[in-house]
N, C-alpha and C positions, 0 to 999 in steps of 0.2 A: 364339784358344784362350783358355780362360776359368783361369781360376787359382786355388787354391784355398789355403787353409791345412791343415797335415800336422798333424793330431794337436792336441795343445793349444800347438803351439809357433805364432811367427812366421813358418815357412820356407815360403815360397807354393812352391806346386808347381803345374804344367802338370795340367788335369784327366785327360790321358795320359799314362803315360810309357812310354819306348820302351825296350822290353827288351831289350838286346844281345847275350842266349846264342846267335842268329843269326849274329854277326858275327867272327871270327878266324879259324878255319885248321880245311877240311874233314880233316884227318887226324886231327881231333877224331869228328866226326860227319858225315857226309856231306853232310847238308845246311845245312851252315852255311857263308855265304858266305866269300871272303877280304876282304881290306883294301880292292883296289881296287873291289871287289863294293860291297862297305861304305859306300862314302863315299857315294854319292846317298841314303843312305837317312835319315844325318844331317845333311846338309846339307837335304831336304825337310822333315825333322822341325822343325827349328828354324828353317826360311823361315815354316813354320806356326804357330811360334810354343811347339811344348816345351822345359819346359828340363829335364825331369826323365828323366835317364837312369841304365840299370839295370843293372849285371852283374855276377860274381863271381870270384871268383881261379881258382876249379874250369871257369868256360867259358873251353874249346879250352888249358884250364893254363896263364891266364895271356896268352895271347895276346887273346882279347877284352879283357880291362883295357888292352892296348899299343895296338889298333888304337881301343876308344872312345877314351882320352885325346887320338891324335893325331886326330883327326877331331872332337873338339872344341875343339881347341886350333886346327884349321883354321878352322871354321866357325862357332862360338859366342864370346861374352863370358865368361869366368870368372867375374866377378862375376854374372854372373847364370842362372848352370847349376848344377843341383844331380846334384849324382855320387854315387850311391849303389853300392857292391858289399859284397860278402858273405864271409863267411869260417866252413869247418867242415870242409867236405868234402875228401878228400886231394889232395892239389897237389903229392907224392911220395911214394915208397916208405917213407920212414924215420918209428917209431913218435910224432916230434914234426911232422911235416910235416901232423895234423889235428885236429882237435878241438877243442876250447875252453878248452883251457889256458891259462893266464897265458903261456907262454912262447912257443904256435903262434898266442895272440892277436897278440902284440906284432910279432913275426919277422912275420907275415904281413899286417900293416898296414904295418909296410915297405915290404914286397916290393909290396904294392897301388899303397903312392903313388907307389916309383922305374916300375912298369909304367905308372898312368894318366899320369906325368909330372904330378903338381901336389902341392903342398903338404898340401892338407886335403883329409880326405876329406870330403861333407856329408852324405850319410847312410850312417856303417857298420855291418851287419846280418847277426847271427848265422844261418847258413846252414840250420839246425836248433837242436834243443836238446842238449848233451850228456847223452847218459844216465850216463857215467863220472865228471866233473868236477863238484863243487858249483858252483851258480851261483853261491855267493858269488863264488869264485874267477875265473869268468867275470865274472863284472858289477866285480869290484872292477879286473880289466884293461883292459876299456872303458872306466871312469872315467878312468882315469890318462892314456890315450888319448887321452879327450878335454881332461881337465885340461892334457897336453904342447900342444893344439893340431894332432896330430892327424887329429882326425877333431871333427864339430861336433856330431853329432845320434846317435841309438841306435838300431838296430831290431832285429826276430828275424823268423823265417819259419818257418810252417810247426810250430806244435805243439799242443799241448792246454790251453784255458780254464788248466785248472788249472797252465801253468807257468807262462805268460805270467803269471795272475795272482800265483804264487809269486814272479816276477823283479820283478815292481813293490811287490810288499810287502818285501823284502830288500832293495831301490832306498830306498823311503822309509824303513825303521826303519835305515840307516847314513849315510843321505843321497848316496846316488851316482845320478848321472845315471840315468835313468829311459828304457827303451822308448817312443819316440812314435809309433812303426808294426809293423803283424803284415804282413807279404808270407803270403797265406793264401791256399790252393785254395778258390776260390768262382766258380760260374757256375751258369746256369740246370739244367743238370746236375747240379752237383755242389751242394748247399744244406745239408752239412749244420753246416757255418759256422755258420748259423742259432740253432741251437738253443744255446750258448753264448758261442763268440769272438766273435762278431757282438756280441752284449746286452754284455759284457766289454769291447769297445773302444770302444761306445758312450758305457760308464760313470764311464770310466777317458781319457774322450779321445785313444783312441789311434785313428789312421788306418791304415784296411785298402785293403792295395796288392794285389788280388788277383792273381794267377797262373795262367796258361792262361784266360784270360777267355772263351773260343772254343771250349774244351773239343779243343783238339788239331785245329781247323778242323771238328768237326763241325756246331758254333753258325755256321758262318759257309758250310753247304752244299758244302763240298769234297767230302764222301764221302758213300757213296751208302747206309754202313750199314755200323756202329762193329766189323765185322771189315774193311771196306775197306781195303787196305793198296795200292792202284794209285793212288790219287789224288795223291800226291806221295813225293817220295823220303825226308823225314821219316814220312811216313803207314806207307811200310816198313819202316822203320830204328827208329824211337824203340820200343823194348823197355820203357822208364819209362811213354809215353804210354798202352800197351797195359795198363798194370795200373792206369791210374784208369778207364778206360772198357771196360765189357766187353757180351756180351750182354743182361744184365740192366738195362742200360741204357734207359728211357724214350723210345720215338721221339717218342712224340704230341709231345714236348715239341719237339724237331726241326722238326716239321710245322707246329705251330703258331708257331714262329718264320717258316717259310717265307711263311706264309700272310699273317699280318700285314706281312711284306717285299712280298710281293705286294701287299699293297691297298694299303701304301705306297710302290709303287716304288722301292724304294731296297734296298740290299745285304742279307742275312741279318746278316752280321757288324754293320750298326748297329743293330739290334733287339738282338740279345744285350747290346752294350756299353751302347746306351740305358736296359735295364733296371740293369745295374751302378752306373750312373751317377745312376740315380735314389732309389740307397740311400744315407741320410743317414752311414754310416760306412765309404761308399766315398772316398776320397781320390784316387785313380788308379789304373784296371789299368792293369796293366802287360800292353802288345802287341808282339806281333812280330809280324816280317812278312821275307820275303824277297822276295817281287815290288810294286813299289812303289805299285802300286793297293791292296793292302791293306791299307797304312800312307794311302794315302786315304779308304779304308772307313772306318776307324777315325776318322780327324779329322773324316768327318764326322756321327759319333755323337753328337760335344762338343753339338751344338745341337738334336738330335731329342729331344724329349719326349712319351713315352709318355702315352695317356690311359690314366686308371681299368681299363675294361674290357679292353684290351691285356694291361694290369699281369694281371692277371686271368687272361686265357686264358693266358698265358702261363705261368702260376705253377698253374694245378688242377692238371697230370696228373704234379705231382712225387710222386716214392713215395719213404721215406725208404729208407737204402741204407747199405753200411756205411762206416767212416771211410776215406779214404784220401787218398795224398800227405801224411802223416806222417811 
């Protein structure tokens, strides 16, 4: 597994890292495994050699933070695993239990480190943007954050050029730690990244962890046609999945993945990710997987390099589309 550096900082990161909204307690989402489900899946991750693991206070409420931290405290090095989760989204009923305040920042970087069991967290990442709270207020609680020790590094997920760019000029005109990663909806599907976040983090040396890299398994031939809802029990269930991918969706693009997996015998899923990978302001998608071969698809993506004309067919039959997963 090749390793790369995250943004303008130091922190090497695994060129995959393994997202663990898969992993805590199906009474969250049906398809999400339990604990004992859980553990092959980081323990093969990191025989492979990731260290960059993914998840949020909001998967399974909390329980994925408790089943990643012990399963990495089983099978990894501390010192050389980087834990990233996230915080925005509600984790309880009571008007302080989300958002981006000063006080549901603090309270639930807590709660994150007694759940993952460890001390620091290394990368923590704003789950959205607050539309209610100034970012001052946000960014100046992350600092202190990280100032306590903490948490070590900064991210966001998931919004518009223009905030991410607003949170990095409010960073430097007060001097508090700065955004070094976007967690951003980007795949052969979905591009419209493209046209600003993408040139923005390039600029700005922030590293993009994209999101659904697979496009919900359609990049990776699970489903036979993006109303298919038989193909797996998330394929049924995910109501969020169903409003990044609709009808108007581009098959050819599908096909022509298929196809080039065809002449290269190998998975659909490592043609999607090969191409992710081949973009200079990718850092690591972020994959799941619940059945353990596709946590092998994926690693073995790290080493397939696309030629020119792949890159190509692969990229004509995109049509632009509107924003979504904001």
């Amino acid at each position: 597994m090749h390793f790369t550096s995250l943004g303008s900082t130091g922190l090497s990161v695994s060129r995959l890292c393994l997202g663990c909204m898969s992993y805590g307690t199906p009474d969250w989402r049906p398809w999400v495994l339990d604990e004992e489900q859980s553990r092959p899946f980081f323990r093969r991750a990191i025989e492979a050699g990731i260290n960059f693991f993914d998840t949020a206070n909001m998967y399974s409420l909390g329980v994925s933070e408790e089943v990643t931290g012990r399963a990495l405290r089983e099978f990894g090095r501390r010192d050389e695993l980087v834990i990233a989760t996230k915080v925005f989204f509600p984790v309880g009923t009571g008007p302080n239990s989300q958002g981006l305040s000063r006080k549901h920042i603090v309270q639930a970087c807590e709660a994150s480190l007694r759940r993952l069991g460890v001390e620091t967290i290394d990368l923590y990442q704003i789950h959205r943007f607050d539309p209610v709270v100034p970012i001052e207020e946000t960014l100046a609680a992350l600092d202190h954050l990280l100032h306590s020790g903490k948490v070590l590094y900064l991210g966001a997920s998931s919004g518009f050029a223009w905030q991410l760019a607003k949170a990095l000029s409010a960073s430097e005109r007060h001097g508090w730690a700065r955004f070094v990663s976007m967690q951003n909806h980007y795949n052969l599907l979905y591009r419209e990244e493209e046209r600003e976040m993408i040139p923005l983090c390039e600029t700005e040396r922030v590293g993009c962890l994209p999101w659904s890299p697979l496009a919900r398994g359609l990049l990776a031939g699970s489903r036979r046609s993006v109303t298919d809802r038989n193909a797996s029990t998330r394929a049924a269930t995910d109501s969020y999945g169903h409003t990044l991918y609709d009808d108007q969706l581009n098959w050819d693009i599908v096909e022509a993945v298929r196809t080039i997996a065809g002449h290269r015998g190998v998975p659909m899923a490592q043609i999607a990710l090969a191409w992710l990978l081949s973009k200079p302001a990718v850092a690591a998608p972020i994959v799941g997987a619940t059945k353990l071969e596709q946590l092998d698809d994926a690693l073995g993506a790290v080493d397939l390099v696309l030629s020119a004309d792949e890159v190509a067919m692969l990229e004509a039959p995109y049509r632009p589309q509107p924003v979504r997963g904001i």
